[in-house]
C-alpha positions in Angstrom: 19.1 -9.4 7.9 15.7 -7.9 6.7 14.7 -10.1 3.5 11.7 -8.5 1.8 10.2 -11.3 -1.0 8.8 -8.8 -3.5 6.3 -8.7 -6.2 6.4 -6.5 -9.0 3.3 -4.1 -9.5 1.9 -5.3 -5.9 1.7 -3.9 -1.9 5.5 -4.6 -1.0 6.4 -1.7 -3.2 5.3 0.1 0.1 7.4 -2.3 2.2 10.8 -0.9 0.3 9.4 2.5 1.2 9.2 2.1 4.5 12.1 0.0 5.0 13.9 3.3 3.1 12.5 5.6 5.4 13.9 3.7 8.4 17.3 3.5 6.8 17.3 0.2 7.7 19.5 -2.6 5.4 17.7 -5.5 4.1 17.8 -7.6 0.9 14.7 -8.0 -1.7 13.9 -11.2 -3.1 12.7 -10.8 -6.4 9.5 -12.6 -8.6 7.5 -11.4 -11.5 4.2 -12.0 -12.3 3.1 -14.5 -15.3 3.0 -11.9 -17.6 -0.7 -13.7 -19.0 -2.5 -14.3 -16.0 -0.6 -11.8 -13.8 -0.5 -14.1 -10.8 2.6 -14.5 -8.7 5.0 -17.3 -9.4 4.5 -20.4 -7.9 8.2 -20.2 -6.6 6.6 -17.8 -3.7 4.9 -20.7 -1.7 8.2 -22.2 -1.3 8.2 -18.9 1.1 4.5 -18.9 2.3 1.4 -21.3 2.0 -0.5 -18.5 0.3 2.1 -18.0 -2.5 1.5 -14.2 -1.5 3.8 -11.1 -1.5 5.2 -9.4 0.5 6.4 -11.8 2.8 8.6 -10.3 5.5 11.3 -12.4 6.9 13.2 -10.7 10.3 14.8 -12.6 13.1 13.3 -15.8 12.5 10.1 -14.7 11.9 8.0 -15.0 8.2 5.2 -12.7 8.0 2.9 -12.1 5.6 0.0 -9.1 5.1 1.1 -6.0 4.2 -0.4 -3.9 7.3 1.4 -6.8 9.7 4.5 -6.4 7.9 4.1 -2.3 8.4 3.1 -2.1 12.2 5.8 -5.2 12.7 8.3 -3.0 10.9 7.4 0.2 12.9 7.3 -1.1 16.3 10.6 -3.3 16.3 12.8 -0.7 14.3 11.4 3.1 14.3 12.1 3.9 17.6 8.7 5.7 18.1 9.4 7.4 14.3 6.2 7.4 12.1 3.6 6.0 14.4 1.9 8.7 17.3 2.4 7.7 20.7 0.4 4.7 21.9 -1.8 6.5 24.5 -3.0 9.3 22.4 -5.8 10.2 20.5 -4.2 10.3 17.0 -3.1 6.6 17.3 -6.8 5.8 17.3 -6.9 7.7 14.1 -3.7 6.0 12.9 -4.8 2.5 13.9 -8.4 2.8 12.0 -6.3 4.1 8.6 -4.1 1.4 9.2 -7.1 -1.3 9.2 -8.7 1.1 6.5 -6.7 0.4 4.1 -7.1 -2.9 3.3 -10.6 -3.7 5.0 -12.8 -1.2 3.2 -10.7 1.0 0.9 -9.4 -1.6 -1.7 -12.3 -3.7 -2.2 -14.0 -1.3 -4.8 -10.6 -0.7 -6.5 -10.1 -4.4 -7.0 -13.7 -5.0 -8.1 -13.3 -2.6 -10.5 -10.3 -4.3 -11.9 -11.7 -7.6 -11.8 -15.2 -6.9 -12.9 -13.8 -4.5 -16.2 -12.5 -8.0 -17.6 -16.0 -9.5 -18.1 -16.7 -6.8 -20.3 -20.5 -6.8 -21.7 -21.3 -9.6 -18.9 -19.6 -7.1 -15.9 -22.0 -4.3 -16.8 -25.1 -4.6 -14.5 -21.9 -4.4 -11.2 -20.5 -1.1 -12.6 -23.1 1.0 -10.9 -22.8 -0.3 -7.9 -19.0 -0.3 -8.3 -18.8 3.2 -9.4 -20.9 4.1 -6.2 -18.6 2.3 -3.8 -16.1 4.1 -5.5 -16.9 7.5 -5.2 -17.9 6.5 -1.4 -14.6 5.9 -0.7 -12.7 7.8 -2.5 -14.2 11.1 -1.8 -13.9 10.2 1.7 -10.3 10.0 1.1 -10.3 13.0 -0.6 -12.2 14.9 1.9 -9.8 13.4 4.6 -6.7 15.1 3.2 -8.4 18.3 2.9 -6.5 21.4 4.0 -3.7 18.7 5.5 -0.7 16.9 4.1 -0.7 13.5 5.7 -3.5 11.4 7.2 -2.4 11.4 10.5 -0.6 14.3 12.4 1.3 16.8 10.5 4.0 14.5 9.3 4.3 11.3 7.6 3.1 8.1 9.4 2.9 4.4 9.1 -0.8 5.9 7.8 0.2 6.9 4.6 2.4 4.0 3.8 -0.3 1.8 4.5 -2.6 3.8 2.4 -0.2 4.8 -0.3 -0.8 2.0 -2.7 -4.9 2.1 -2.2 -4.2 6.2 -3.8 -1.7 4.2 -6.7 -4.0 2.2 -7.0 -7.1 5.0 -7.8 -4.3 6.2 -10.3 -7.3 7.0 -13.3 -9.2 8.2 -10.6 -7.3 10.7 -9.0 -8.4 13.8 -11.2 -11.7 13.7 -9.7 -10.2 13.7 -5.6 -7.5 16.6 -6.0 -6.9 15.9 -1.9 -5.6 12.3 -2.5 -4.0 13.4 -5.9 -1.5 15.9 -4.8 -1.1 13.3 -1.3 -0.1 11.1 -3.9 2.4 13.5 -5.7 3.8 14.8 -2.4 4.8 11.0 -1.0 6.1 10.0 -4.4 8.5 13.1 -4.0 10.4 11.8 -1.3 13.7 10.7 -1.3 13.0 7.0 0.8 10.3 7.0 -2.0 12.2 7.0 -5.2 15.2 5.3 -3.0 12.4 1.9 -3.4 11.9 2.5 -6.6 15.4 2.3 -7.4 15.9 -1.1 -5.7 12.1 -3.0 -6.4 12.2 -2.0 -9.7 9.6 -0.8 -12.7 6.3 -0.1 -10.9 3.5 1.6 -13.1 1.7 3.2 -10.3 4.9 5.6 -9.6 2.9 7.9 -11.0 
């Protein structure tokens, strides 16, 4: 059995997605963030050194790292679903949104969160922030232009990967229409609201 250790308000929503997508039957292990210094629970290093989430566990195997846990699902249980074929020129594209994701694309998101808390003494950052911002976003935006999903014309492992970096831009979004109405269409679906049901409250469902 799948067991999926989640996180409230973090990445493995988008491990329930995909594992809804799949149809595939696993269990969630459940933790909640202090609810002062919004860290995970120190119960999740019993799990993983890190004390991270998610944390995947299939057929002996613990991994941890969202995109690992989203190729790892893909490639043992999809059957070729929601990935392009290996030898063509989209999975090229697929691969470097994949890596995207989490390489480039979050960093401004999370500086932003980070750096607001500083107040007064985060101020001389903000520009530089807002810049990086805009960089990636609009090149988001501009990616989803006149197309529904990043990859292809249908859903991929892509847009799963990406989905929580779009949650994430969630006071953003009015300014990148592209990645707003991305964000609206993937939220729609059934496997989509399916997670929601089973992880929980999640304030970026929105």
């Amino acid at each position: 059995m799948i067991v999926v250790h989640h996180l409230n308000e973090s990445r493995s929503q988008r491990v329930l997605w995909l594992l809804e997508e799949l149809e595939l039957p696993y269990e969630i292990c459940s933790y909640q963030r202090d609810a002062t210094t919004r860290l995970a629970p120190p119960e999740l290093k019993q799990v993983h050194p890190l004390g991270k989430s998610p944390v995947l566990q299939d057929a002996g195997q613990t991994i941890i790292e969202s995109g690992a846990i989203v190729d790892h699902l893909i490639r043992r249980h999809s059957a070729g679903a929601l990935q392009p074929a290996t030898d063509s020129d989209e999975y090229t594209v697929y691969q470097q949104w994949m890596h995207y994701a989490e390489g480039s694309a979050m960093l401004p998101l999370l500086l932003k969160l980070y750096v607001s808390r500083l107040g007064e003494a985060g101020a001389p950052l903000q520009p530089r922030i807002d810049s990086e911002l805009a960089n990636h976003l609009g090149y988001v935006n501009e990616s989803l232009k006149d197309r529904e999903w990043l990859v292809g014309d249908r859903l991929s492992g892509a847009d799963i990967q990406m989905s929580f970096v779009g949650e994430a831009a969630r006071g953003l979004r009015a300014s990148y229409p592209h990645m707003d109405a991305w964000v609206r269409r993937f939220q729609q679906r059934p496997a989509y609201q399916r997670a929601l049901e089973r992880g929980g409250p999640y304030s970026m469902a929105a």
